[in-house]
C-alpha positions as CSV (number, residue, x, y, z in Angstrom):
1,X,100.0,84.3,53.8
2,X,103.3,84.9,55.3
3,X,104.4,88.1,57.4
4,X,106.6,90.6,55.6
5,X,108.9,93.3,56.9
6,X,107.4,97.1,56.8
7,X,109.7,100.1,57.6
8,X,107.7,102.7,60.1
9,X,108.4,105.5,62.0
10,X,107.8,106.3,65.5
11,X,106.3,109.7,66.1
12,X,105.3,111.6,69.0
13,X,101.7,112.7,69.5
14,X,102.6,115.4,71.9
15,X,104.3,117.3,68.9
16,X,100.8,116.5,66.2
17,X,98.3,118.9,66.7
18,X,96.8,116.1,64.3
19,X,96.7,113.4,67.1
20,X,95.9,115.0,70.5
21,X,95.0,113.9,74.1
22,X,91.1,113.9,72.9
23,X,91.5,111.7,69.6
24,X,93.7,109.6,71.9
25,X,90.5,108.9,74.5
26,X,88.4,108.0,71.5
27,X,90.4,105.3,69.8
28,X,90.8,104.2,73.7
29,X,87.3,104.5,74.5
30,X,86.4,102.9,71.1
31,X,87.9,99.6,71.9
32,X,89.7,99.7,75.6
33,X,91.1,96.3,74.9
34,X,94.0,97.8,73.4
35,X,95.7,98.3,76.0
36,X,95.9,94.5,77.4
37,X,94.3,95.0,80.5
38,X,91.4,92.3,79.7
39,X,87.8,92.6,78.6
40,X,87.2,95.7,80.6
41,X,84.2,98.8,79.4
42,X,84.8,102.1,79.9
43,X,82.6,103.2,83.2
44,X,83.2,106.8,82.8
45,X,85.0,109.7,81.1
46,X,86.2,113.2,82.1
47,X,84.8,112.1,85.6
48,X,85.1,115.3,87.8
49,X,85.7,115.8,91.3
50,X,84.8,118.6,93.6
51,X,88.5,119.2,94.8
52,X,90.9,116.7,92.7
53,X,90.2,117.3,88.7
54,X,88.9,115.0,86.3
55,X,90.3,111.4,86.0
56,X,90.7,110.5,82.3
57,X,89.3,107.2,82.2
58,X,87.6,104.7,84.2
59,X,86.9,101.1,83.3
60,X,85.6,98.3,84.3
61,X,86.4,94.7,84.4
62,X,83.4,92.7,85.4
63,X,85.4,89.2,85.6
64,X,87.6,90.0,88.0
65,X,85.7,92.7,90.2
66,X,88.3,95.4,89.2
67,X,88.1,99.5,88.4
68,X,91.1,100.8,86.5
69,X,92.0,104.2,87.5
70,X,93.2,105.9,84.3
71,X,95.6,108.8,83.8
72,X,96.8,109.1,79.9
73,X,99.3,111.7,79.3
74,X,101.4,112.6,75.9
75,X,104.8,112.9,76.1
76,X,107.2,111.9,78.9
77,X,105.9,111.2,82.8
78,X,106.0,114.1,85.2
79,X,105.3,114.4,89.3
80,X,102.0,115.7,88.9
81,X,100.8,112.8,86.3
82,X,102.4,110.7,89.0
83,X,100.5,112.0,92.0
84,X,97.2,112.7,89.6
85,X,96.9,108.9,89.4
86,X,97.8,108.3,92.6
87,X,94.9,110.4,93.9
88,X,92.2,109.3,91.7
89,X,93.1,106.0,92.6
90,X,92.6,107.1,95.9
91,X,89.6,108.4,95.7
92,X,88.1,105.9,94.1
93,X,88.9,102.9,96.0
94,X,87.7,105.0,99.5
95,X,84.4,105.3,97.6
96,X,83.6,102.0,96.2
97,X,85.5,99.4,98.2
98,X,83.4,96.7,97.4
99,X,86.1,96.5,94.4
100,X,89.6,95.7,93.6
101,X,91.5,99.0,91.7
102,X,93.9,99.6,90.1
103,X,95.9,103.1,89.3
104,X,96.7,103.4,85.4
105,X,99.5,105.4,84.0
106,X,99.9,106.2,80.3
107,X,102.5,107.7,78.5
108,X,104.6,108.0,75.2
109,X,107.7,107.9,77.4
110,X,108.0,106.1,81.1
111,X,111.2,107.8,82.8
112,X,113.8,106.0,84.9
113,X,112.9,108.4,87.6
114,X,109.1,107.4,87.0
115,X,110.2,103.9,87.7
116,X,112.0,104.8,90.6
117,X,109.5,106.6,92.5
118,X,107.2,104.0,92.1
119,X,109.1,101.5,93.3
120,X,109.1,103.5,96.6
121,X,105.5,103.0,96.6
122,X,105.6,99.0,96.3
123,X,103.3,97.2,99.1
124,X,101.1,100.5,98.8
125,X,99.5,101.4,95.6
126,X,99.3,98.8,92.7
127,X,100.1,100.8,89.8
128,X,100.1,99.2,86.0
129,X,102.2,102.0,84.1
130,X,102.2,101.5,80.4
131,X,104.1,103.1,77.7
132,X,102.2,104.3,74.0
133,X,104.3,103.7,70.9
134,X,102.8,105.8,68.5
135,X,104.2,104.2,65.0
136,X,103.8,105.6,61.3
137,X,103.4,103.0,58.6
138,X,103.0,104.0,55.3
139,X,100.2,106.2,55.3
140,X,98.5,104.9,58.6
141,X,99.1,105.4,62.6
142,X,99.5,102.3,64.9
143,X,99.5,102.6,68.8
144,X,101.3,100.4,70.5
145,X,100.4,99.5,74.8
146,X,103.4,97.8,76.3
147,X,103.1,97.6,80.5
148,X,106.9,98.2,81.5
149,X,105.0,98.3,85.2
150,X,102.8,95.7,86.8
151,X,102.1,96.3,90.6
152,X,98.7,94.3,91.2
153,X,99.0,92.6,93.2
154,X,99.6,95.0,96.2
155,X,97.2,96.1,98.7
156,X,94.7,94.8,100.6
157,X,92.2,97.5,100.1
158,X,91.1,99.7,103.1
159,X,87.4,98.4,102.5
160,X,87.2,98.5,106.7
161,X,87.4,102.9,105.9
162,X,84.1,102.1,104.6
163,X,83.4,105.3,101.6
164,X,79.4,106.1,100.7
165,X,79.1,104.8,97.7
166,X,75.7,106.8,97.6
167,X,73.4,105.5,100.8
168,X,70.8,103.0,99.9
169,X,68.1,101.5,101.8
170,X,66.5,97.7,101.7
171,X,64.3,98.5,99.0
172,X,66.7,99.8,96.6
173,X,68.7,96.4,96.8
174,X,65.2,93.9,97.0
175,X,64.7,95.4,93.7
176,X,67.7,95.5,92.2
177,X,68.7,92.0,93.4
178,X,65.7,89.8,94.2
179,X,65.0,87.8,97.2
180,X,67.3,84.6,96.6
181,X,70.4,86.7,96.3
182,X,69.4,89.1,99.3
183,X,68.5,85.5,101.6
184,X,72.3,85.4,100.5
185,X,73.3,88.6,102.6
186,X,71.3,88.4,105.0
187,X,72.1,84.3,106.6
188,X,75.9,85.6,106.1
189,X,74.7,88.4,108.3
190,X,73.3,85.8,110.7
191,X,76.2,83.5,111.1
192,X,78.4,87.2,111.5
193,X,76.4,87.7,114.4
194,X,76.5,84.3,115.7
195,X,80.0,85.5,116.8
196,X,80.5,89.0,116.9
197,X,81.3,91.6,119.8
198,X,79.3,93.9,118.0
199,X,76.2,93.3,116.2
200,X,76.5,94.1,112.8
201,X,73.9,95.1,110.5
202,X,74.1,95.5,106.4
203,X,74.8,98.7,105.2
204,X,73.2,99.2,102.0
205,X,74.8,101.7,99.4
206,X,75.0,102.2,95.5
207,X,77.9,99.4,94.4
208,X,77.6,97.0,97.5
209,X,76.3,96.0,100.8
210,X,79.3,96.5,103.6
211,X,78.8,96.0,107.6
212,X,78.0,98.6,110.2
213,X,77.8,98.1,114.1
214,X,76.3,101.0,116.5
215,X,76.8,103.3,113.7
216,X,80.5,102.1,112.6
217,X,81.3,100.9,109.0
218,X,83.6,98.1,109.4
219,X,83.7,95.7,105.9
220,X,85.9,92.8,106.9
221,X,82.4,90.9,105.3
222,X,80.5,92.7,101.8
223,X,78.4,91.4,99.1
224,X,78.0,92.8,95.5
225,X,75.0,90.6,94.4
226,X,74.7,90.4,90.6
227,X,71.1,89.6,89.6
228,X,72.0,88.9,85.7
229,X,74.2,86.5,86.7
230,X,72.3,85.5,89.7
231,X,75.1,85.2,92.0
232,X,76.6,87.2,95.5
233,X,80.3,87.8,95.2
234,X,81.2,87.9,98.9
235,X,84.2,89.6,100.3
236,X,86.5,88.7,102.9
237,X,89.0,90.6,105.1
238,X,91.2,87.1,106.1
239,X,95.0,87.0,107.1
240,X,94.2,83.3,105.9
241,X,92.7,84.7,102.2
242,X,95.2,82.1,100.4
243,X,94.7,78.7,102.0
244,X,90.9,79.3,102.0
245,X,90.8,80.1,98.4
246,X,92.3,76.9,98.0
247,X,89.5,75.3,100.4
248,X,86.9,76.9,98.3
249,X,88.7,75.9,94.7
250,X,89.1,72.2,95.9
251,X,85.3,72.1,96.5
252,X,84.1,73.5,93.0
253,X,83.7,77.3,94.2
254,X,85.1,80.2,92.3
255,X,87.5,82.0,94.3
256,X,89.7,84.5,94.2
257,X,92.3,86.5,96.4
258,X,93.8,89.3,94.2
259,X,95.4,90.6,97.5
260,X,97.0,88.6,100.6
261,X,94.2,89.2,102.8
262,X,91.3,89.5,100.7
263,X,89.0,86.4,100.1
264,X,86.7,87.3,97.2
265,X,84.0,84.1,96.6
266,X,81.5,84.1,93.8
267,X,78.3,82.3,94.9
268,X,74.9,81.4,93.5
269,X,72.2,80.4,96.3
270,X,72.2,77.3,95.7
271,X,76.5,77.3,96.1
272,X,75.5,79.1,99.6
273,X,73.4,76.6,100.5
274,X,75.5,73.5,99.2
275,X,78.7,74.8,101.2
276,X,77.3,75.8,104.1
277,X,79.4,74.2,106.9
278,X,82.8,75.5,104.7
279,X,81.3,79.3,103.9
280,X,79.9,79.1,107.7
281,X,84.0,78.2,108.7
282,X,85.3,81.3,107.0
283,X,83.1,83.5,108.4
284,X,83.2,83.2,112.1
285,X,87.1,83.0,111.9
286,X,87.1,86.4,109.6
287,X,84.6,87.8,112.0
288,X,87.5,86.7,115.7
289,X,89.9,87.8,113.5
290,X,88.8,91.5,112.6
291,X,85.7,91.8,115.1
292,X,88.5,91.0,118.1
């Protein structure tokens, strides 16, 4: 059937007491795909913090390892919106290192002086901002997510300034992952130590398993098993994060570097095992390299 021409009409929520900031989150929440950020879920809503608000949304993409950081707004950006999502961003990602995030800006309008502090901020924060067009046709409401701002691919994020997470113990992670993916964690842990000035130990908390030495978090190595799809993804702090996800890629192994120094590899036990001598390679020279 071919397309035809509709006249419409682009309103501004801010100025409908019809269409607020609430109804907004629930179309959002009811299908986050909307705004072309992937197949992510929403994690959390309203989440609070003891000293920095509430962040609007949080979601989730599994694929890539990523949190979005979500600040919607109606209405034109502001400063405060602007260091809002900044800070939650912040937060976050000193929390949960053992992912990749991602600050989120909404808004029916973007400024030119938006776009100009943030590009002040390029190298530190990557920042998607995206604009809502809120259109009338006929008797219906179409909103419309175009990203005017993309600023992934950033940061290396300060996993080595470690966050809690919420403290684990063995237990809680031999249940949660099983034995084959925890034999995963702990011959990394072994080749680590092969090398390293300090000996490191596996720090278990809520989202992932980072490094500690006498009593000193320092992730340049974490694991984020995942027992549904019975794999490890293990993290790298590497200056060489590029070349050896190309190492890794030529040999069949899912890897990814979303940031210049940050390996990220997805491996099943038997991918560990397989791989050995190369996986065994990257981890004694990330281990010289940030256990120097």
């Amino acid at each position: 059937m071919p397309l035809t021409y509709i006249e419409h009409e682009k309103i501004s929520l801010q100025k409908d007491s019809q269409f607020n900031e609430a109804w907004l989150h629930d179309r959002i929440c009811d299908d986050p795909r909307i705004l072309g950020l992937g197949e992510v879920r929403v994690l959390d809503r309203e989440r609070a913090y003891a000293s920095a608000g509430r962040l609007d949304l949080l979601l989730f993409d599994e694929d890539n390892n990523r949190r979005y950081e979500v600040e919607v707004m109606l209405g034109a950006t502001d400063p405060s919106h602007i260091v809002r999502t900044i800070e939650y961003w912040d937060v976050e990602r000193r929390r949960f290192p053992g992912y990749e995030h991602v600050a989120v800006l909404i808004a029916e309008d973007i400024t030119a002086r938006f776009l100009n502090v943030i590009s002040l901020l390029s190298g530190s924060v990557p920042l998607i901002a995206i604009q809502l067009n809120a259109l009338q046709v006929t008797e219906h409401i179409v909103l419309d997510f175009v990203q005017v701002l993309d600023q992934r691919e950033l940061r290396v994020d300060d996993t080595e300034s470690g966050g809690d997470g919420g403290q684990t113990n063995r237990d809680y992670w031999n249940q949660k992952a099983g034995p084959a993916l925890m034999q995963v964690c702990d011959q990394t842990l072994a080749i680590v130590n092969e090398s390293a000035k300090t000996p490191q130990e596996l720090n278990y908390l809520g989202g992932y398993i980072g490094l500690r030495g006498n009593g000193v978090v320092k992730n340049f190595v974490w694991f984020s098993p995942k027992p549904t799809k019975k794999i490890v993804h293990v993290g790298f702090i590497n200056s060489n994060a590029i070349a050896w996800k190309e190492q890794f890629e030529g040999e069949g192994v899912l890897a990814k570097s979303p940031q210049k120094r940050d390996l990220r590899l997805t491996l099943t036990p038997e991918d560990f095992a397989k791989h050995n001598d190369l996986v065994r390679k990257v981890i004694i020279e990330t281990v010289k390299e940030q256990d120097a």
